[in-house]
ROSEKOL-31304 format. One record per atom (N, C-alpha, C): residue in one letter; x, y, z. Coordinates in steps of 0.2 Angstrom, whole numbers, padded with zeros to 4 digits, always signed. Last residue first. Example, Ala and Ser with C-alpha at 12.3 -4.5 7.8 and 13.67 -1.06 7.14 Angstrom:
<rs>
s+0064-0011+0035s+0068-0005+0036s+0064+0000+0039a+0066-0028+0039a+0062-0022+0039a+0066-0016+0039
</rs>
This chain:
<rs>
x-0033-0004-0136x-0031+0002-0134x-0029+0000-0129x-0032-0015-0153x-0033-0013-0145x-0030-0008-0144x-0036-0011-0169x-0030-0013-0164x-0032-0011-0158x-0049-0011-0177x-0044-0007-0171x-0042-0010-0167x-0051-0017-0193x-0052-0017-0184x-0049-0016-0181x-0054-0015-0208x-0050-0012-0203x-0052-0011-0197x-0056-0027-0221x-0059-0025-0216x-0051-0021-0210x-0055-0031-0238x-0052-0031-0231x-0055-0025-0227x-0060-0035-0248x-0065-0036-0242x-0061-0037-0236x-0047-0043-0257x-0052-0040-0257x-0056-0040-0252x-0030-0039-0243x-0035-0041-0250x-0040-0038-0251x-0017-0041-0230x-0021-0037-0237x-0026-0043-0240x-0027-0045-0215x-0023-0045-0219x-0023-0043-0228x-0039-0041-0208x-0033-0037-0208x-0028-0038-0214x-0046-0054-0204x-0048-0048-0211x-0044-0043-0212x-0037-0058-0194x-0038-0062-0201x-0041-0058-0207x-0041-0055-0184x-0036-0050-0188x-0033-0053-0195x-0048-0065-0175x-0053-0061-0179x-0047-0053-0184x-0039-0072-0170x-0040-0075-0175x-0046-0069-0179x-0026-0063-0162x-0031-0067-0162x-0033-0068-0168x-0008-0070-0166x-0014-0066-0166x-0020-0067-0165x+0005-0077-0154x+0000-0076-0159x-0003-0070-0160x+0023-0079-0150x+0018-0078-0151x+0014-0078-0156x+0036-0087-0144x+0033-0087-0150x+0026-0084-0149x+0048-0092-0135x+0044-0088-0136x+0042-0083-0139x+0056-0101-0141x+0052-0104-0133x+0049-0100-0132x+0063-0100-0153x+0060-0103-0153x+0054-0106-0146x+0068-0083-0154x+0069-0087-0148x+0064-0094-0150x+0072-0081-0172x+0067-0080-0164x+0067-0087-0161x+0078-0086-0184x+0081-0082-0179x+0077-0081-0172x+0065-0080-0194x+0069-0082-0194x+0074-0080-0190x+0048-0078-0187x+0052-0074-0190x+0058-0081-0190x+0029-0075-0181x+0037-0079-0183x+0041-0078-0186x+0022-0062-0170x+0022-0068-0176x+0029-0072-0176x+0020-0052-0161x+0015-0057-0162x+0017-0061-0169x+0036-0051-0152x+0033-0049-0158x+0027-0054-0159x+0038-0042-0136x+0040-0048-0140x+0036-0047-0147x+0046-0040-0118x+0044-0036-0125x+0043-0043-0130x+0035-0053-0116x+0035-0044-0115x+0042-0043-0112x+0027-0067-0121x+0033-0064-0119x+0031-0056-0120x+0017-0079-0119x+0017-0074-0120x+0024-0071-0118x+0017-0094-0130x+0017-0091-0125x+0016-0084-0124x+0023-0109-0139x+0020-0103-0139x+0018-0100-0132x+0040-0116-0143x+0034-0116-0139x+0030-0108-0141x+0049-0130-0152x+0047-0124-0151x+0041-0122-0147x+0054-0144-0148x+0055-0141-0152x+0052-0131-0154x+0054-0153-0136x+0049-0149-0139x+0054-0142-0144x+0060-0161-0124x+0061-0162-0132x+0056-0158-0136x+0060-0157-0114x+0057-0164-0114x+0057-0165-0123x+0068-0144-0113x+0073-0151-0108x+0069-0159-0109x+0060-0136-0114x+0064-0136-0119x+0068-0145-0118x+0050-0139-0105x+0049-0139-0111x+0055-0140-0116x+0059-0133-0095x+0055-0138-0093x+0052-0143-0100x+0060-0120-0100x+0064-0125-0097x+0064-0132-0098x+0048-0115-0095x+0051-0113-0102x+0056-0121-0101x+0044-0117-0082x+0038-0121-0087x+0046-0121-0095x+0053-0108-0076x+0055-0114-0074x+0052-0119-0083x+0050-0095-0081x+0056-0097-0083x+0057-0104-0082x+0030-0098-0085x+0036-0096-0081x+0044-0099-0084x+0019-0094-0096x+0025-0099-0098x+0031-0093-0090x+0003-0092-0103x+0007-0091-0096x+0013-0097-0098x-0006-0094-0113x+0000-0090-0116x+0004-0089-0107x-0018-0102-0109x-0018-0094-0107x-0012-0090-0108x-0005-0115-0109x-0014-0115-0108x-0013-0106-0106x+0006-0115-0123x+0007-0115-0115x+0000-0112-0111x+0010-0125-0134x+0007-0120-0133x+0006-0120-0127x+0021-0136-0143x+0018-0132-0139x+0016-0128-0139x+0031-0146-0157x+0028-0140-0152x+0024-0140-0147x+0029-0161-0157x+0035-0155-0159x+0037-0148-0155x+0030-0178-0153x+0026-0170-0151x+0032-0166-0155x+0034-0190-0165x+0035-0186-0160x+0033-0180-0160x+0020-0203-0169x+0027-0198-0167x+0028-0193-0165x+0011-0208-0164x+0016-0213-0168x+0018-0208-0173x-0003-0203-0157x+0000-0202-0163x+0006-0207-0168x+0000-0210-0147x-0006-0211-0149x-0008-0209-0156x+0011-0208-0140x+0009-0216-0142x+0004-0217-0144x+0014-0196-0142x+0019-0201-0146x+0014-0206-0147x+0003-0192-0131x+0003-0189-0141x+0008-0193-0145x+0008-0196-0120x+0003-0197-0122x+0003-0195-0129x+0021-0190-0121x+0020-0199-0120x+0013-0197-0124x+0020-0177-0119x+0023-0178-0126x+0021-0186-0123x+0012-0179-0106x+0009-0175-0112x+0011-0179-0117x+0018-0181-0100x+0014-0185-0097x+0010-0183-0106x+0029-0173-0099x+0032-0179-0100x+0025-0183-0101x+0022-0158-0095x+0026-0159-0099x+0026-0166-0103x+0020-0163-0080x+0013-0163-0083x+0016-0165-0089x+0031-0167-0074x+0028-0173-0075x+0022-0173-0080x+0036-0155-0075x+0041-0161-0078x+0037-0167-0080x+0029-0146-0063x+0030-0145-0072x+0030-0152-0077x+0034-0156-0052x+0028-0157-0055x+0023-0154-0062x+0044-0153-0049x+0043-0159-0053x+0037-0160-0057x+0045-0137-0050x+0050-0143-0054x+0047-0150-0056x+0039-0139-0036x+0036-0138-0041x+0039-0140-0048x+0046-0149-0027x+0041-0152-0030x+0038-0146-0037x+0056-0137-0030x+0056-0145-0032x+0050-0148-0032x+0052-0127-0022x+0053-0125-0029x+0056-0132-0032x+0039-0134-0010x+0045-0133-0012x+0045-0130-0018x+0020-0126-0008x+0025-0133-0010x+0032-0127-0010x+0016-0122+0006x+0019-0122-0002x+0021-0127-0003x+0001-0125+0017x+0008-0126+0017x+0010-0125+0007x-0011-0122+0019x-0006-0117+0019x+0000-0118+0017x-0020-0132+0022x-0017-0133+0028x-0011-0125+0026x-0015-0139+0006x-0024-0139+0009x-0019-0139+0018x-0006-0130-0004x-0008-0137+0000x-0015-0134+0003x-0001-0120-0016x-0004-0119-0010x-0008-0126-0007x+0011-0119-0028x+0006-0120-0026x+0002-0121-0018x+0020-0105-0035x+0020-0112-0030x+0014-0114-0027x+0021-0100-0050x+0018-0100-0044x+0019-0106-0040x+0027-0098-0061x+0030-0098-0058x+0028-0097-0051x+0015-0106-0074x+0018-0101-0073x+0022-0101-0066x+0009-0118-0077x+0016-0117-0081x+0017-0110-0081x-0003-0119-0069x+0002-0124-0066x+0010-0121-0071x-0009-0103-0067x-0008-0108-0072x+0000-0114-0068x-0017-0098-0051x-0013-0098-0057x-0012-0105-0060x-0032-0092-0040x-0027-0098-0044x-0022-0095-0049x-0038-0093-0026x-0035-0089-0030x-0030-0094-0035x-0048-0105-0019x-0044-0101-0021x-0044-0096-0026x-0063-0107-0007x-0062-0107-0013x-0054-0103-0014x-0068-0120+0002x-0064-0116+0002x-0062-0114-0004x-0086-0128+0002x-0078-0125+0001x-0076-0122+0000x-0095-0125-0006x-0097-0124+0000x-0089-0124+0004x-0096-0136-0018x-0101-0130-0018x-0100-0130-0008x-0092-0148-0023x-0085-0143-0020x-0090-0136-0015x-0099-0155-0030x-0096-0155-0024x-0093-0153-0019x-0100-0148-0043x-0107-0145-0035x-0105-0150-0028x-0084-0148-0045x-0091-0148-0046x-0095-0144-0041x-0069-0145-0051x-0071-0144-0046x-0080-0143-0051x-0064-0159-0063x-0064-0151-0062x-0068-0149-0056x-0053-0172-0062x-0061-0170-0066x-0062-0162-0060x-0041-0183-0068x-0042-0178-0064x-0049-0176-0066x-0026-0197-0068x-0035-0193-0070x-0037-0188-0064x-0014-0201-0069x-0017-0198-0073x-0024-0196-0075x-0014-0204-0054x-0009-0202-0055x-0010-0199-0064x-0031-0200-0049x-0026-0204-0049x-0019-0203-0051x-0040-0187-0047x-0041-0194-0043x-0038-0201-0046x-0037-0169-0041x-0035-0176-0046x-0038-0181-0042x-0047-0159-0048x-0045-0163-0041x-0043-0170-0045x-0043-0144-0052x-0045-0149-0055x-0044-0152-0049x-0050-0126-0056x-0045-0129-0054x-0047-0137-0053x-0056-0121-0072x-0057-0124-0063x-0053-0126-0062x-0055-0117-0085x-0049-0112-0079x-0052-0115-0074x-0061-0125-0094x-0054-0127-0094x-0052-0120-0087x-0075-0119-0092x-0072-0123-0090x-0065-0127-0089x-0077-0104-0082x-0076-0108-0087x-0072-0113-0086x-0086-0100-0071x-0078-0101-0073x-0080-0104-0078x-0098-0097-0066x-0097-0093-0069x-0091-0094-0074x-0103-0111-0063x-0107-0108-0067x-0102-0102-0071x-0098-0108-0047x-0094-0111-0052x-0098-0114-0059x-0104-0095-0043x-0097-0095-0047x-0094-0100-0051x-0117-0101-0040x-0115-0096-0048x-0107-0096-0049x-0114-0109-0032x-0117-0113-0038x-0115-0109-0042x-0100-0107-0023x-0106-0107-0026x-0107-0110-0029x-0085-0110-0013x-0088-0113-0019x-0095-0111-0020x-0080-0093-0003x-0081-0101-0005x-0088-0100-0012x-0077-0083-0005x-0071-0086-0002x-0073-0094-0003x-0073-0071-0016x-0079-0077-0015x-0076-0082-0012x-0064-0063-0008x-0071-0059-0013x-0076-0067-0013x-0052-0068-0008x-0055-0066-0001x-0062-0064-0005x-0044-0085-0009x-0048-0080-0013x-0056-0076-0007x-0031-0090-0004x-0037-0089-0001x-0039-0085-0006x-0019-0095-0016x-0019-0092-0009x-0026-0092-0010x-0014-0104-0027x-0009-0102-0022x-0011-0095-0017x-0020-0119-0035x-0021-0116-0030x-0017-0111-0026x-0018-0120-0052x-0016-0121-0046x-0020-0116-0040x-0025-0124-0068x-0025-0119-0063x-0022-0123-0055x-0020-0135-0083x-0020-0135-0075x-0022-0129-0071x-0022-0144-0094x-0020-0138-0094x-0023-0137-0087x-0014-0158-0094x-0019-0157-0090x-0022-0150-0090x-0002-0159-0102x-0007-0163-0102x-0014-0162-0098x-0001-0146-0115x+0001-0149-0108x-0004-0155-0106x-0003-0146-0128x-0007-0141-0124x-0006-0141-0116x+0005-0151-0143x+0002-0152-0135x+0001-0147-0134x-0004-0157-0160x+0000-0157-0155x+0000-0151-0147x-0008-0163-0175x-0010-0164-0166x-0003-0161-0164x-0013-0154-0189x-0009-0156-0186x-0011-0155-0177x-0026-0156-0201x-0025-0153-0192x-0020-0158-0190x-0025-0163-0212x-0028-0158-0212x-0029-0154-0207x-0019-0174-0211x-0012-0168-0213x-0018-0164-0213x-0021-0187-0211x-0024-0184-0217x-0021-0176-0218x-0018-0191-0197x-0014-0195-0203x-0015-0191-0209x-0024-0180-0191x-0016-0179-0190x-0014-0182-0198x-0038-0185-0192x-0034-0177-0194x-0027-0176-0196x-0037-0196-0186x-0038-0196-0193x-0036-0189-0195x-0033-0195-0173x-0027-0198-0178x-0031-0198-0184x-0042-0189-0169x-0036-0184-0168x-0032-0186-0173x-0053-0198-0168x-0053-0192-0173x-0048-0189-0173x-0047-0205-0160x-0049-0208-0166x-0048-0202-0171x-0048-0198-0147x-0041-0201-0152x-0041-0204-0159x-0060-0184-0148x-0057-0190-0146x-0051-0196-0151x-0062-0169-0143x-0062-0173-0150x-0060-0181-0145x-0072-0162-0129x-0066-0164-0133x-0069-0169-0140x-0085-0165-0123x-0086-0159-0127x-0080-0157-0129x-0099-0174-0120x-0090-0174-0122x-0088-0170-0126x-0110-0167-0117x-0107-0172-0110x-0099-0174-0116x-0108-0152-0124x-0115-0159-0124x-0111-0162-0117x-0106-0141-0132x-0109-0139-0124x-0111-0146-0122x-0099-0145-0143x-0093-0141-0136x-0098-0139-0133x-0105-0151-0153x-0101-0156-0147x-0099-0153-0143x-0114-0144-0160x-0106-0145-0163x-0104-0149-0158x-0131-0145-0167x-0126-0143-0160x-0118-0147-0162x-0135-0144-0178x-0136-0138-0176x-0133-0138-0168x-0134-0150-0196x-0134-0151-0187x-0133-0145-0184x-0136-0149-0210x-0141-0145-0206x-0140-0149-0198x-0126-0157-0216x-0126-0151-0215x-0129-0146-0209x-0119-0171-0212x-0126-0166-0210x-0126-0160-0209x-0108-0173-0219x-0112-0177-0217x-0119-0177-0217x-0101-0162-0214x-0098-0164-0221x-0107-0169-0220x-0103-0160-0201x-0107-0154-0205x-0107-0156-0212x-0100-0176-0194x-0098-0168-0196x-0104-0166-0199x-0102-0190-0181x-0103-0186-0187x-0101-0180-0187x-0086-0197-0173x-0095-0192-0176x-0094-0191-0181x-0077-0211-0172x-0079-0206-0174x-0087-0204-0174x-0072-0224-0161x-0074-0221-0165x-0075-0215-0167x-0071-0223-0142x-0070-0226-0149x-0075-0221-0153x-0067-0211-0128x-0073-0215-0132x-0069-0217-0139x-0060-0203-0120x-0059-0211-0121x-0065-0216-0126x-0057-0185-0126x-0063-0193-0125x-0060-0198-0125x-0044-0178-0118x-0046-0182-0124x-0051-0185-0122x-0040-0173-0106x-0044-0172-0108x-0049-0175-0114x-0024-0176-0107x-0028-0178-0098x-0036-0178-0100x-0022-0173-0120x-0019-0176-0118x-0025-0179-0110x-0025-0156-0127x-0024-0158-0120x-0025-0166-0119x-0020-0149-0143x-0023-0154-0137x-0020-0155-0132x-0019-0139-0153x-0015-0140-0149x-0019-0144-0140x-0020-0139-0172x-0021-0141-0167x-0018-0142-0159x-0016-0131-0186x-0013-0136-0180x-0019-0134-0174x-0022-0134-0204x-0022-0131-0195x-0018-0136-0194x-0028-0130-0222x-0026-0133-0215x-0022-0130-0208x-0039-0126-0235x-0033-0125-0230x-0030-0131-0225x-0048-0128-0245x-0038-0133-0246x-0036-0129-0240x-0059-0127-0241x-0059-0120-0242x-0049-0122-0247x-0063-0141-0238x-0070-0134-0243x-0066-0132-0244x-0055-0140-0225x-0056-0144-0231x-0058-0142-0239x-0061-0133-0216x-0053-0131-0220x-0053-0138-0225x-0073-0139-0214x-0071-0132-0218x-0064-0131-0221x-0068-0149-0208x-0074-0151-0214x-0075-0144-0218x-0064-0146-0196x-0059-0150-0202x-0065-0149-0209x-0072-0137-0191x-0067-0134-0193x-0063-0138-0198x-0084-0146-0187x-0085-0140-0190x-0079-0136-0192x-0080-0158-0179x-0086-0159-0183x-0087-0153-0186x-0066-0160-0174x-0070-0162-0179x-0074-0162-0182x-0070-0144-0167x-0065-0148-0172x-0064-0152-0176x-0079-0147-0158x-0079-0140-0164x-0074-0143-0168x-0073-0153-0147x-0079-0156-0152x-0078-0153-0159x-0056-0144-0145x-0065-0146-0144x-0068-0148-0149x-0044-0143-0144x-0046-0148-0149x-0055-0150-0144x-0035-0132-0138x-0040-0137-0134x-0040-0144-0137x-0034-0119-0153x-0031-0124-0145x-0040-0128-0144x-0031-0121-0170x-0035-0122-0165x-0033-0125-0158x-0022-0110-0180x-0021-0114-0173x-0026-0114-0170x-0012-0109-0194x-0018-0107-0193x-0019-0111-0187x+0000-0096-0203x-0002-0104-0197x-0008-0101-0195x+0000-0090-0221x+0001-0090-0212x-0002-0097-0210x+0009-0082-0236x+0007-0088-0230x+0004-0088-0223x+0012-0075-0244x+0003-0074-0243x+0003-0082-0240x+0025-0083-0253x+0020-0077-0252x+0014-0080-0251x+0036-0092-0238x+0032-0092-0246x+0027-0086-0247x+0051-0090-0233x+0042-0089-0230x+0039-0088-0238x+0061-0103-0232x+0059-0095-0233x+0053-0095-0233x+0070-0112-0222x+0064-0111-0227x+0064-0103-0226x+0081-0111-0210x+0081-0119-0216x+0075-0119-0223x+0079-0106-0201x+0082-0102-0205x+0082-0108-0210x+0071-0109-0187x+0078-0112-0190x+0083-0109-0196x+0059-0105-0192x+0062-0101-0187x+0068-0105-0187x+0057-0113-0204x+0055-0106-0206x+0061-0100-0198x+0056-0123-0200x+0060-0122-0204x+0063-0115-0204x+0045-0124-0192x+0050-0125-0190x+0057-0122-0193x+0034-0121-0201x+0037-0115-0197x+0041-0116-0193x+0035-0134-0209x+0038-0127-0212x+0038-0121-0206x+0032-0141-0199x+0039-0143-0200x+0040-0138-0205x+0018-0138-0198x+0022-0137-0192x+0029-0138-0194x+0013-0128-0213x+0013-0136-0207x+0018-0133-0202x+0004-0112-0217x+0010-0117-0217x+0009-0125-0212x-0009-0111-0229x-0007-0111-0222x+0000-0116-0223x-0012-0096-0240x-0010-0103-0239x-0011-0105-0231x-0020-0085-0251x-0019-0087-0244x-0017-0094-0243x-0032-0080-0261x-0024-0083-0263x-0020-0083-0256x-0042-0075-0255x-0037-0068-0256x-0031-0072-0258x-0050-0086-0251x-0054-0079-0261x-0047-0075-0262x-0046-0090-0242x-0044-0094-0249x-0046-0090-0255x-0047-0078-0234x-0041-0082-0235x-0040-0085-0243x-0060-0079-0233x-0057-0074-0235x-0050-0075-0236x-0065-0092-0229x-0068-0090-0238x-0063-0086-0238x-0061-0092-0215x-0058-0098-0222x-0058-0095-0227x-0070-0082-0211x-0063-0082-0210x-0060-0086-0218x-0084-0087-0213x-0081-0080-0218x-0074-0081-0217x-0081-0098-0205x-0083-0098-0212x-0080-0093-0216x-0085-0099-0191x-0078-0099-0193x-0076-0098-0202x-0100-0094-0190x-0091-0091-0187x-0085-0093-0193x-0105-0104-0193x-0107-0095-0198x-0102-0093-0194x-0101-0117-0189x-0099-0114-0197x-0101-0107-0198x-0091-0112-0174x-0097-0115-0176x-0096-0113-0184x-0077-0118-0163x-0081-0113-0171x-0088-0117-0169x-0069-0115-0149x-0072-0119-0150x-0076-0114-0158x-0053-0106-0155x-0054-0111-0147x-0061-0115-0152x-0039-0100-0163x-0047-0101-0162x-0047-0106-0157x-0024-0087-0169x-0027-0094-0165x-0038-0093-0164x-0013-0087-0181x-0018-0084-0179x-0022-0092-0176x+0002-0080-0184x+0001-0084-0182x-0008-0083-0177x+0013-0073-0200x+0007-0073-0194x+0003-0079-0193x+0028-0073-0204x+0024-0079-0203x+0019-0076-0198x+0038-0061-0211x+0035-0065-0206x+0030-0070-0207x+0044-0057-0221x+0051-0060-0217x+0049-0063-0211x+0036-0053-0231x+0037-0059-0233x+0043-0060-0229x+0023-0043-0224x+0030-0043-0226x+0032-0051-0228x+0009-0038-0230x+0010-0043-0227x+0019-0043-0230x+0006-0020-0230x+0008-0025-0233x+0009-0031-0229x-0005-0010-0219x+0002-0012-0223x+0001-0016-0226x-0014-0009-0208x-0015-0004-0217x-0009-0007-0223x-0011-0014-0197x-0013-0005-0198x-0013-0004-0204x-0009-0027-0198x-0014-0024-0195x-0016-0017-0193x+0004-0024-0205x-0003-0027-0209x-0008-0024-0206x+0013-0023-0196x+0011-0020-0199x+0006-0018-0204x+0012-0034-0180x+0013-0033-0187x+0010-0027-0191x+0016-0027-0164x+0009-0030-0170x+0013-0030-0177x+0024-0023-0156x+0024-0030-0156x+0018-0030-0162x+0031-0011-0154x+0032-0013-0160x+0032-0020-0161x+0031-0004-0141x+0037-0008-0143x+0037-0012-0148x+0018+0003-0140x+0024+0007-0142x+0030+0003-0140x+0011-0010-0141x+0012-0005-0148x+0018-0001-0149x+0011-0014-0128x+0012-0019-0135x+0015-0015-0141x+0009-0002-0123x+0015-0005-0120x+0018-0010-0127x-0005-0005-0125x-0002+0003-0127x+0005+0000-0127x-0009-0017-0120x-0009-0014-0127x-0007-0008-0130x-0008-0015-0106x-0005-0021-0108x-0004-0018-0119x-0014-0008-0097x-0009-0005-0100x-0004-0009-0104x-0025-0015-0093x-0025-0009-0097x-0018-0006-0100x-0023-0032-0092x-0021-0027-0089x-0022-0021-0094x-0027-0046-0086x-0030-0042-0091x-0029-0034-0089x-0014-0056-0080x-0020-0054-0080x-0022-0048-0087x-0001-0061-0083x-0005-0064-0083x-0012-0063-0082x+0006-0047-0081x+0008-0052-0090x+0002-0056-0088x+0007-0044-0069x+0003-0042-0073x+0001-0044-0079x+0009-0058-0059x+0011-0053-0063x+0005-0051-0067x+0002-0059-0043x-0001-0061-0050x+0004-0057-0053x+0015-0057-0030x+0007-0055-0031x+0008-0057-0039x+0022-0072-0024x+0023-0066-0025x+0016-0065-0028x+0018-0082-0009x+0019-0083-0016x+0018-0076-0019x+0028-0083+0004x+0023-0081+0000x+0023-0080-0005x+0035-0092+0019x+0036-0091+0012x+0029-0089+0009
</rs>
């Protein structure tokens, strides 16, 4: 048995942006238009620093901009809420350092607020809280290149209780899998593994909840070809052997279960949503999601629309990226070309 070749939905495909457009997946703003008041745009960030994420917030709060919570675009795709004017969701994945110490301390400054979609297996064990920008202005390193370069529980549950970044999941492990021989670098470098970033190593578990990313351990071994544990690959054993279409079932189930537990117990209540690590979401992963109580998920789908609407498939919900923020009407609106 062979694992079918990488769909194209999961890599960076040239035809991926023509195909978007001539199926009327961008909102119309993003060409000159009006913000319609039947969508909810949904705009995502990874790790900020303040001269990045700044002008953003300013432009927002100077154009009368709101952001919605999780329980209004729940509403919102339930049909239970109508979409307020000049609203959007605002989404930092991961929940790097960057989080607490330069994105809360902004949407603060600016009355906005976020969701956040953390990783659970990656969270700091360290007590307490850091310092912010609120703080020290003049700090000059944010936490996403140091030795703990997540937020930590402490600081999850003060954002969450304070409503100024809602927590929720990112899978517990956001995982790359193994599923065949990578023939171009067959094995572990220094520079390759230099070149991955760090959430796409694939991971070596060393317990039933702990795992840590292929290092200069690995430098000299067998290197794969990898996909997203929540897309429809089966994973490749050490000796060639696949897994089953069950063990892989089970082992979506477990990431999923391992997730929403960890975020109940740490938060003290219930996960709502998701986002699915690199927007990969196989028919199993969708499922698998729906079946752990998750009330709505983010992903990639084709054909599909980059926002939220009343009536949409709630399991496949997509974003923007976060630099089409100048896009939307007002003063110091800026026109960036939509991808070719």
């Amino acid at each position: 048995m062979k694992n079918p070749k990488i769909p194209w939905t999961e890599k960076l495909c040239p035809l991926r942006a023509p195909l978007d457009m001539a199926t009327g997946c961008y909102p119309m703003f993003l060409f000159g238009g009006p913000l319609s008041r039947k969508i909810l745009p949904v705009f995502h960030f990874h790790e900020v620093t303040p001269q990045y994420l700044e002008p953003y917030l300013r432009y927002l709060s100077e154009n009368g901009y709101r952001c919605a919570n999780v329980e209004e675009m729940l509403g919102i795709l339930e049909g239970r809420e109508t979409i307020r004017e000049k609203t959007v969701l605002l989404t930092f994945d991961d929940a790097w350092t960057s989080l607490w110490t330069v994105a809360a301390p902004l949407l603060r400054r600016y009355g906005l607020r976020a969701v956040t979609f953390a990783v659970p297996g990656r969270v700091s064990v360290r007590e307490g809280v850091r310092t912010t920008i609120e703080e020290d202005p003049e700090m000059e390193e944010f936490g996403d290149r140091g030795c703990e370069m997540f937020c930590r529980w402490d600081e999850l549950r003060s954002l969450d209780e304070e409503g100024v970044i809602e927590v929720e999941s990112h899978t517990f492990a956001h995982e790359q899998i193994p599923v065949g021989a990578d023939q171009e670098v067959p094995f572990w470098t220094e520079d390759s593994l230099r070149a991955m970033p760090l959430l796409s190593k694939p991971l070596i578990w060393t317990g039933e909840e702990s795992f840590r990313p292929v290092d200069e351990r690995e430098i000299g071994q067998e290197r794969w070809v990898t996909r997203s544990r929540m897309s429809d690959a089966l994973a490749c054993f050490e000796g060639g052997r696949l897994e089953t279409e069950t063990e892989r079932v089970e082992a979506i189930r477990k990431d999923l279960s391992l997730c929403r537990k960890r975020i109940e117990e740490e938060l003290g209540r219930p996960a709502r949503i998701l986002c699915f690590p690199w927007a990969v979401a196989g028919e199993v992963a969708r499922e698998e999601v729906r079946k752990a109580g998750y009330r709505a998920a983010f992903s990639d789908s084709f054909p599909g629309k980059r926002y939220v609407r009343s009536g949409d498939d709630p399991f496949r919900l997509m974003r923007l990226k976060h630099n089409w923020i100048y896009q939307l009407p007002g003063q110091g609106r800026r026109r960036i070309p939509v991808p070719k």
